[in-house]
C-alpha positions as CSV (number, residue, x, y, z in Angstrom):
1,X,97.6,-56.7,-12.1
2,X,97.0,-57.6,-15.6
3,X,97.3,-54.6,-18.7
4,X,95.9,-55.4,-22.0
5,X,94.1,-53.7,-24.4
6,X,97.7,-51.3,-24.6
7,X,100.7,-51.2,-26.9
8,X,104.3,-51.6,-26.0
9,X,105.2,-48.3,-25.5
10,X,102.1,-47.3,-23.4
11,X,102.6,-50.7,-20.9
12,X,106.2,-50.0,-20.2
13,X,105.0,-46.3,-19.2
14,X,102.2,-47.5,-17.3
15,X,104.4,-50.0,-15.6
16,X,106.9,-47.5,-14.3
17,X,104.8,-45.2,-13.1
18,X,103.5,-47.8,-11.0
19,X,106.9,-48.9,-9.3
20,X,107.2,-45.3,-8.8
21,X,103.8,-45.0,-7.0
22,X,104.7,-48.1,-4.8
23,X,107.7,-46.0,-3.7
24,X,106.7,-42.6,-2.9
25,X,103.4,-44.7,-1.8
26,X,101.0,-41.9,-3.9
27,X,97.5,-43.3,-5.3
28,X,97.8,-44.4,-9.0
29,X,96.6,-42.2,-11.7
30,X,95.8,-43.7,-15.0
31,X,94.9,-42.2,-17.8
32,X,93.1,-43.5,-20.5
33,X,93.3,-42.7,-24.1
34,X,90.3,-40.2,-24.9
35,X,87.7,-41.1,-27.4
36,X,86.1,-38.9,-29.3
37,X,82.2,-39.1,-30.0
38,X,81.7,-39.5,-33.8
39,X,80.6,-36.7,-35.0
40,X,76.7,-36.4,-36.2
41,X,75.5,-35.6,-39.8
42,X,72.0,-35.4,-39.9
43,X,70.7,-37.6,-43.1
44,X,68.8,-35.0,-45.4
45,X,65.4,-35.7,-45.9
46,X,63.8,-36.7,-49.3
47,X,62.6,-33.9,-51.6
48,X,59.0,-33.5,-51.2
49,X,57.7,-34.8,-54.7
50,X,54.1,-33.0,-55.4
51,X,51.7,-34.9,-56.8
52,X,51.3,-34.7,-60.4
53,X,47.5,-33.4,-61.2
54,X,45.1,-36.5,-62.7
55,X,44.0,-35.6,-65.4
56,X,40.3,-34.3,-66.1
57,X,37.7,-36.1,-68.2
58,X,35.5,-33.6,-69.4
59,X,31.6,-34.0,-71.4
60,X,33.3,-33.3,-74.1
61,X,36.1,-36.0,-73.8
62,X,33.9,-38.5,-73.4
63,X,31.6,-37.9,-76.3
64,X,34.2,-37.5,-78.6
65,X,35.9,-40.9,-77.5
66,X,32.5,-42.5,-77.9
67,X,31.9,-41.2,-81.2
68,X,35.8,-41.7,-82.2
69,X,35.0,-45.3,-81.6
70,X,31.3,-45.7,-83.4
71,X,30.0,-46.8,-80.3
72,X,26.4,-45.8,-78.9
73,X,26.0,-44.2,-75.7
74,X,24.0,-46.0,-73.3
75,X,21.4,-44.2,-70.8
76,X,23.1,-44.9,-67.8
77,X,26.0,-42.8,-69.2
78,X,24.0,-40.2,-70.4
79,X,22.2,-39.8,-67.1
80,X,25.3,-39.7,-65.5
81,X,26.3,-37.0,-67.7
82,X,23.7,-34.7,-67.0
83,X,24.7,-34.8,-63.4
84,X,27.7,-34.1,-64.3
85,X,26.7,-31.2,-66.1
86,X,23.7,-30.3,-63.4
87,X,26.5,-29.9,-60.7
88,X,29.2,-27.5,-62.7
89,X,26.1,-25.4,-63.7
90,X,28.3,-25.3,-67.3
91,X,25.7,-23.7,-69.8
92,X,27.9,-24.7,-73.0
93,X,28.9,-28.2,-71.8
94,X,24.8,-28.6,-71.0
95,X,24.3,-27.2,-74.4
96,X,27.0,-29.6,-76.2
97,X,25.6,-32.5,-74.2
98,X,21.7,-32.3,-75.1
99,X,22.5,-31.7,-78.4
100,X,24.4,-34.8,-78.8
101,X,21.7,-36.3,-77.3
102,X,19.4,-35.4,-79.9
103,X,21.9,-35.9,-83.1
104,X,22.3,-39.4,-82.0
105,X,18.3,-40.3,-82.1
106,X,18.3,-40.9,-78.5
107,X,14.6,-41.8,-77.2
108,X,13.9,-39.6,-74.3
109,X,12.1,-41.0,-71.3
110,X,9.5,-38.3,-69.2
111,X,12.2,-38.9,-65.8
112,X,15.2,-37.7,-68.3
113,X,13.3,-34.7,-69.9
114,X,13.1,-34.0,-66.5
115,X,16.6,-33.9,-65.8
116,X,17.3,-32.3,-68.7
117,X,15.3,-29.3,-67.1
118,X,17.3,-29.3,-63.8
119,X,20.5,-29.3,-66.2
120,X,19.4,-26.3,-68.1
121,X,17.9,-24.8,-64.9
122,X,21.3,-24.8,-62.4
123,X,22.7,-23.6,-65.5
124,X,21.3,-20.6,-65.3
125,X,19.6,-21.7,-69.6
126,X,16.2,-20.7,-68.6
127,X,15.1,-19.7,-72.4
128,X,16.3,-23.3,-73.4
129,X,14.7,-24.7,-70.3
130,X,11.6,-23.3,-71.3
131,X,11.6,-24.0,-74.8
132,X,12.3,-27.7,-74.0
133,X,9.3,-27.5,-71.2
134,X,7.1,-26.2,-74.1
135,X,8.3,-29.0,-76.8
136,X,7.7,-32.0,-74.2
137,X,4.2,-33.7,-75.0
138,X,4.3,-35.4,-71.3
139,X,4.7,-33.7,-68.2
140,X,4.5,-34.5,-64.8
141,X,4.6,-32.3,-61.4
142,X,8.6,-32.4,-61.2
143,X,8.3,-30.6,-65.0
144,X,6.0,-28.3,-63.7
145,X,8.1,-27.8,-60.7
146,X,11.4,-27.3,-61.6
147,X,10.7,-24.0,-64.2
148,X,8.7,-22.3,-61.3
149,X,11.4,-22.7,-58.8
150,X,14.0,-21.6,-61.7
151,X,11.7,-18.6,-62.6
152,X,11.8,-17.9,-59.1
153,X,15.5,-18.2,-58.3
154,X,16.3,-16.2,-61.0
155,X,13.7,-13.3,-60.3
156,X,11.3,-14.0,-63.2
157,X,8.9,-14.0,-60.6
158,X,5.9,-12.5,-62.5
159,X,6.8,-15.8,-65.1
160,X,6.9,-18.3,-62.1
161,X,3.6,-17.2,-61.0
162,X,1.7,-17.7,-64.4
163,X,3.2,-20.9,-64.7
164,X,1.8,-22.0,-61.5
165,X,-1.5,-20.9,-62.2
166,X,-1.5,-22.8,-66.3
167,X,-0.6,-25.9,-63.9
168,X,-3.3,-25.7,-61.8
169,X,-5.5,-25.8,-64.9
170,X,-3.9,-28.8,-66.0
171,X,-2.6,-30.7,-62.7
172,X,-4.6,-32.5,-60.3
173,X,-2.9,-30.8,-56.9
174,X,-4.6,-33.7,-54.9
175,X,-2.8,-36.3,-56.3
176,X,0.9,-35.2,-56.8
177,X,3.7,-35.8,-54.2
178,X,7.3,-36.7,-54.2
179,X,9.4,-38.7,-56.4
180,X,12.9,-39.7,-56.6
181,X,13.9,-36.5,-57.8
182,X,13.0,-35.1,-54.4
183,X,10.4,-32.2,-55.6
184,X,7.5,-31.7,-53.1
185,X,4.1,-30.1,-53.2
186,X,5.4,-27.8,-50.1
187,X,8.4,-26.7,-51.8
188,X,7.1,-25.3,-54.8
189,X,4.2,-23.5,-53.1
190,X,7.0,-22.1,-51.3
191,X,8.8,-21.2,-54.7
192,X,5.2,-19.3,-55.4
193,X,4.4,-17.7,-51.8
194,X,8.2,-16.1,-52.5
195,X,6.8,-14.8,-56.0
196,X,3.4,-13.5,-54.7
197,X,5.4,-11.6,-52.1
198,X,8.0,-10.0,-54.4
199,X,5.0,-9.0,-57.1
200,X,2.7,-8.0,-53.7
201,X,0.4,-10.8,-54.8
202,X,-2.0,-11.4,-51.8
203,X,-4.7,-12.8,-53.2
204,X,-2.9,-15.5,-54.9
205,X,-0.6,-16.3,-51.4
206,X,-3.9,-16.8,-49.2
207,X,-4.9,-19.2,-52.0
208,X,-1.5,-21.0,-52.0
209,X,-1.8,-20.9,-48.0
210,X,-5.4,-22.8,-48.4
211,X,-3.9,-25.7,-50.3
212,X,-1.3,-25.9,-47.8
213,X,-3.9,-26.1,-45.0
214,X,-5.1,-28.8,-47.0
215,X,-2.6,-31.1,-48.0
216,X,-1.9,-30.8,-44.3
217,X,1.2,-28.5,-44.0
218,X,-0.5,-26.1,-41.7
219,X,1.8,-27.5,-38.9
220,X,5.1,-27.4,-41.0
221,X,8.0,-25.2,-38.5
222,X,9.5,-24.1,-41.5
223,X,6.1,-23.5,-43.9
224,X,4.8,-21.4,-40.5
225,X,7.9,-19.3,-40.8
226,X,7.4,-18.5,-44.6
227,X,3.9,-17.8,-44.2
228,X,4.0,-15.6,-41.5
229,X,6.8,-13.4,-42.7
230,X,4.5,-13.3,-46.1
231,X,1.8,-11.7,-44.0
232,X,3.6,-10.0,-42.3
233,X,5.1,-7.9,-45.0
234,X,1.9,-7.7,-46.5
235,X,0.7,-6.1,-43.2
236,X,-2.1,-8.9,-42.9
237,X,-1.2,-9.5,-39.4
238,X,-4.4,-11.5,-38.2
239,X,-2.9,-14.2,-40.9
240,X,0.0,-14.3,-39.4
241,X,-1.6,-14.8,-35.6
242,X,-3.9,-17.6,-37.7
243,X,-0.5,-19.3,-38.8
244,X,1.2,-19.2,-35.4
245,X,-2.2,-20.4,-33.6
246,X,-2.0,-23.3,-35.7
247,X,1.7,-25.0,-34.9
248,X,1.1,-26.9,-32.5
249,X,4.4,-26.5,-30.7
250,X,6.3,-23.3,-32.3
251,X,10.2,-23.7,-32.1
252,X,12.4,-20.6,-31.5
253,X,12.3,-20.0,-36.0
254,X,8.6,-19.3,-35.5
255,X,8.6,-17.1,-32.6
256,X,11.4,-15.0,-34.4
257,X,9.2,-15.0,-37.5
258,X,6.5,-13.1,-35.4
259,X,9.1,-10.5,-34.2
260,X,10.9,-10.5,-37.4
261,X,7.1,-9.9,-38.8
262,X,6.4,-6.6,-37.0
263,X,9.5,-4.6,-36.9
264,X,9.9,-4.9,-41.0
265,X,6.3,-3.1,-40.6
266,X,7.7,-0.7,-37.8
267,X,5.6,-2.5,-35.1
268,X,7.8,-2.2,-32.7
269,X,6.6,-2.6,-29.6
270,X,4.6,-5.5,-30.5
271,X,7.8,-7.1,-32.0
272,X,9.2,-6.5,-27.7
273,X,5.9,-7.8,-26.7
274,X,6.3,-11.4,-28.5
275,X,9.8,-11.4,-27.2
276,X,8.8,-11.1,-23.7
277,X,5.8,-13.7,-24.1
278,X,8.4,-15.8,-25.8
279,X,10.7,-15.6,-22.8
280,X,7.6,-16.4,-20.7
281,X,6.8,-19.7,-22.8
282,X,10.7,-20.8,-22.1
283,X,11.7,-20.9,-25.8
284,X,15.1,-20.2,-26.1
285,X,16.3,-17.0,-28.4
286,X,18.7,-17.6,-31.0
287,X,21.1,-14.9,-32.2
288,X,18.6,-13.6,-34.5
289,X,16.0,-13.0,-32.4
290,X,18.4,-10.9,-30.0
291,X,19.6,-8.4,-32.7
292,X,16.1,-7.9,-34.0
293,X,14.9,-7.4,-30.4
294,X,17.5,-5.2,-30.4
295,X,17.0,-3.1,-33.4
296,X,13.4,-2.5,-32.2
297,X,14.3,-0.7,-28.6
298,X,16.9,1.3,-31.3
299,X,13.7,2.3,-33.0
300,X,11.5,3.1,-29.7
301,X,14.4,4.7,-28.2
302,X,14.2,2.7,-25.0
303,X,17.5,1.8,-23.2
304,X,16.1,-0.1,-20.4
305,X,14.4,-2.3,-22.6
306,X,17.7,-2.7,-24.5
307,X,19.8,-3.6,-21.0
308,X,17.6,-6.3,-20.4
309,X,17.5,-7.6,-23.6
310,X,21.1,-7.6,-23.1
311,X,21.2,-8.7,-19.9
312,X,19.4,-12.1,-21.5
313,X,21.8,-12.5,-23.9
314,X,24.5,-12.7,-21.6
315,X,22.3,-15.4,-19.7
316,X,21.6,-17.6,-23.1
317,X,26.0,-17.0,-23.7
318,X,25.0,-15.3,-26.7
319,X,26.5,-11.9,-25.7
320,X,29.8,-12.7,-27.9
321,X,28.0,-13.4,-30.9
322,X,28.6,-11.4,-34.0
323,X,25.1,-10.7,-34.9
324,X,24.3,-9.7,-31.5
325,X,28.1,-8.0,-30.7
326,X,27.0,-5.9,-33.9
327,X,23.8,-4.8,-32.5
328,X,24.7,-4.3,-29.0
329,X,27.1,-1.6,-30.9
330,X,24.8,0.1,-32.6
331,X,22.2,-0.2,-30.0
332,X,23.8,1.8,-27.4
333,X,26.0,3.8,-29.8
334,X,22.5,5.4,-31.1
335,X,21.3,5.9,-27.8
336,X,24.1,7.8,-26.6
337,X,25.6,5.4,-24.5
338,X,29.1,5.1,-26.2
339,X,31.2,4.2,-23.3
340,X,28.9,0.8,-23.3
341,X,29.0,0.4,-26.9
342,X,33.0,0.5,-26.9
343,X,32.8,-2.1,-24.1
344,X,30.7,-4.4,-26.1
345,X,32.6,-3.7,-29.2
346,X,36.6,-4.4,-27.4
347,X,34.9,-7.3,-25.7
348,X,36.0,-9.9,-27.9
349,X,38.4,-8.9,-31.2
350,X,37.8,-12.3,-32.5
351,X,34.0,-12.1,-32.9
352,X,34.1,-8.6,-35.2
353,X,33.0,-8.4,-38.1
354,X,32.9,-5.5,-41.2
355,X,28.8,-4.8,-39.6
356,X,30.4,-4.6,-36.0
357,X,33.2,-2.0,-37.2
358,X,30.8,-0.1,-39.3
359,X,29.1,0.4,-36.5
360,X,31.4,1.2,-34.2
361,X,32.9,3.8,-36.9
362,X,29.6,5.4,-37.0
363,X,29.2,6.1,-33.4
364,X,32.9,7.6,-33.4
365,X,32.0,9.9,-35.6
366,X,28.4,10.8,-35.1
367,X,30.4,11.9,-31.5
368,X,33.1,13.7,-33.0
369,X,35.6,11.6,-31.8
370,X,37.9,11.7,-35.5
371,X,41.1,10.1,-33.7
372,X,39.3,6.7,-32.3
373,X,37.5,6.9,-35.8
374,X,40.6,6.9,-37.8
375,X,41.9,4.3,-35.5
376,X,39.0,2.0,-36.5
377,X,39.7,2.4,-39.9
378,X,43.6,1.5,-39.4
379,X,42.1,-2.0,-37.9
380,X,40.2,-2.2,-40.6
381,X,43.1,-1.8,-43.2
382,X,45.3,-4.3,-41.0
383,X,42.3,-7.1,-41.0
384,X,42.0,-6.8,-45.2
385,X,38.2,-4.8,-43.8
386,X,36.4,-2.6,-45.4
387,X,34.1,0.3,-44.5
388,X,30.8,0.8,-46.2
389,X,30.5,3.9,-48.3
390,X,28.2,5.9,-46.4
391,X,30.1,5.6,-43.4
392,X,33.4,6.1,-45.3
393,X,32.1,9.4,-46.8
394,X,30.7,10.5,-43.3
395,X,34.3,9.6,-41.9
396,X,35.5,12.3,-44.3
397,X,33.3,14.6,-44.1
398,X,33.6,14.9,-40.3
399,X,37.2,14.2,-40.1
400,X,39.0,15.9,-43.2
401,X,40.4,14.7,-46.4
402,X,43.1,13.4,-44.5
403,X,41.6,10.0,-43.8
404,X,41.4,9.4,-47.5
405,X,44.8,9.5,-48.2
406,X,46.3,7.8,-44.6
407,X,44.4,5.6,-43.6
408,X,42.2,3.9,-46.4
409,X,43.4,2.6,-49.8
410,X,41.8,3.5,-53.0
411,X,40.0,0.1,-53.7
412,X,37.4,1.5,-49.9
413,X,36.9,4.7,-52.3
């Protein structure tokens, strides 16, 4: 047997305890010198550097370098500046920028006027918009266009309006269309049914409606919709049946515009009466057609109608839904059915929203029930919720004081 591997000392021992084995003829035992794992130090990860900020290159940067350096600015970089300017909706840097323009002698083009517009426009300038709109010797439809849809955005509606009628004595509406900057015919009238409705206007919207019939939009989805919630509020509801019998094949938008059409106006049972020819015609509801559905057998006070109306939504897998969780809850809350409503309303925590727990707070209280209604509002508080301020002041008014200073902090007051 050969040892290596072993010092002096260690072989002689090893060698004498085998002649000893050999005599008392026991099995051989070595032992080998232990080793010892090294132990493990973790290498320490680098520190996280965060990125250093680039830096911004403002409107104002760049015309200052430009003029630092004596150097004209060419049009491609002031279109791109108006943009710019177009897309931060920043009135002074809008301001700062067209004046430039003008200080440098700058020869303005009809298609940059235009922009120049849209800049002042989405900057919410609509004085300066309209006082560069009155200085421009040329205009086309997208000049025309862009003040009547800022007028309208901005609720100057009675302004939008008699700017649409000056351009109809000055435009030819037959022969305008799109462009690159994307303004259409459509859209504007649009822009001006919105204004006839807010200023009650009829007279004016069936005229808009006629050009739209001929320019041959009567079959837009999306025109259909506007037009027949315009008559609708107006209570003109045979133009509203004349704009649905003309789309050829109404999606689920225009079917909801019909019911959204006659419960504003209280119609209710007319609003359940498209719904069930809707179902008929196999267009599928949406959520919004569900929770005005909904809403309308509130009104009439008839639960059946509102089980099977739910009883659809669960079909469609539209039960879970905010909107139609949310008026589910006040649907049978109102009715007296609360047991159902809290069903609805614990059915799925993830889908509540501020409307579903207003609701549900509502119906607690409205049956006296102070501790499930205080218990609400503690959800509420934990989810950063908050209630609406009638509720809130019905919650203590029913419940005591008590819930003012417990259970809701001063920013719900």
């Amino acid at each position: 047997m050969e040892i290596t591997a072993l010092n002096p000392h260690a072989k002689a021992a090893l060698l004498f305890n085998i002649s000893s084995a050999k005599q008392s003829r026991t099995p051989i035992q070595i032992q080998l010198p232990i080793h010892r794992r090294p132990e493990y130090k973790p290498v320490p990860k680098p520190a996280r550097i965060k990125p250093v900020p680039k830096p911004v290159t403002t409107t104002s940067d760049i015309l200052h370098l430009m003029d630092s350096l004596k150097l004209p600015i060419p049009p491609d970089i002031y279109t791109s500046l108006i943009k710019e300017c177009t897309e931060l909706g920043d009135p002074l840097k809008s301001i700062e920028l067209h004046e430039h323009m003008r200080r440098s002698g700058f020869r303005f083009t009809l298609p940059l006027l235009n922009r120049l517009l849209l800049m002042y426009v989405s900057s919410g300038c609509l004085d300066r918009a309209r006082q560069l709109f009155d200085q421009m010797f040329l205009r086309d439809f997208n000049s025309w266009a862009v003040l009547i849809a800022g007028f309208v955005e901005n609720g100057e509606h009675d302004e939008a309006i008699n700017l649409f009628v000056e351009m109809l004595n000055r435009q030819d509406m037959g022969n305008v269309g799109l462009d690159r900057m994307g303004f259409s015919v459509s859209g504007i009238l649009v822009c001006v049914l919105k204004a006839c409705l807010f200023t009650s206007d009829f007279e004016l919207g069936t005229q808009v409606h006629g050009w739209l019939w001929k320019m041959g939009f009567s079959e837009s989805a999306s025109l259909s919709c506007f037009l027949i919630n315009f008559y609708g509020r107006l209570d003109c509801f045979e133009g509203a049946q004349t704009v649905f019998d003309h789309v050829r094949n109404p999606n689920t938008a225009v079917w909801t515009s019909r019911i959204v059409s006659f419960c504003s106006n209280g119609n209710f049972e007319e609003a359940v009466s498209v719904f069930k020819e809707m179902g008929r015609e196999g267009v599928r509801e949406n959520s919004y057609t569900f929770s005005t559905v909904l809403k309308a057998c509130r009104k009439m006070g008839d639960i059946r109608c509102g089980q099977q109306v739910h009883a659809n939504s669960i079909k469609s897998g539209l039960e879970s839904d905010s909107y139609v969780q949310c008026a589910l809850v006040d649907f049978y809350g109102k009715c007296g059915f609360l047991n159902d409503a809290t069903r609805v309303f614990e059915m799925d925590i993830s889908k509540r929203n501020d409307a579903s727990c207003n609701a549900m707070l509502a119906n607690y209280v409205r049956h006296g029930l102070c501790i499930e209604a205080n218990e609400i509002l503690r959800q509420m508080k934990m989810s950063g919720s908050r209630p609406c301020e009638s509720v809130f002041n019905e919650v203590s008014f029913v419940c005591g004081s008590g819930v003012t200073e417990n259970d809701v902090d001063d920013k719900y007051l």
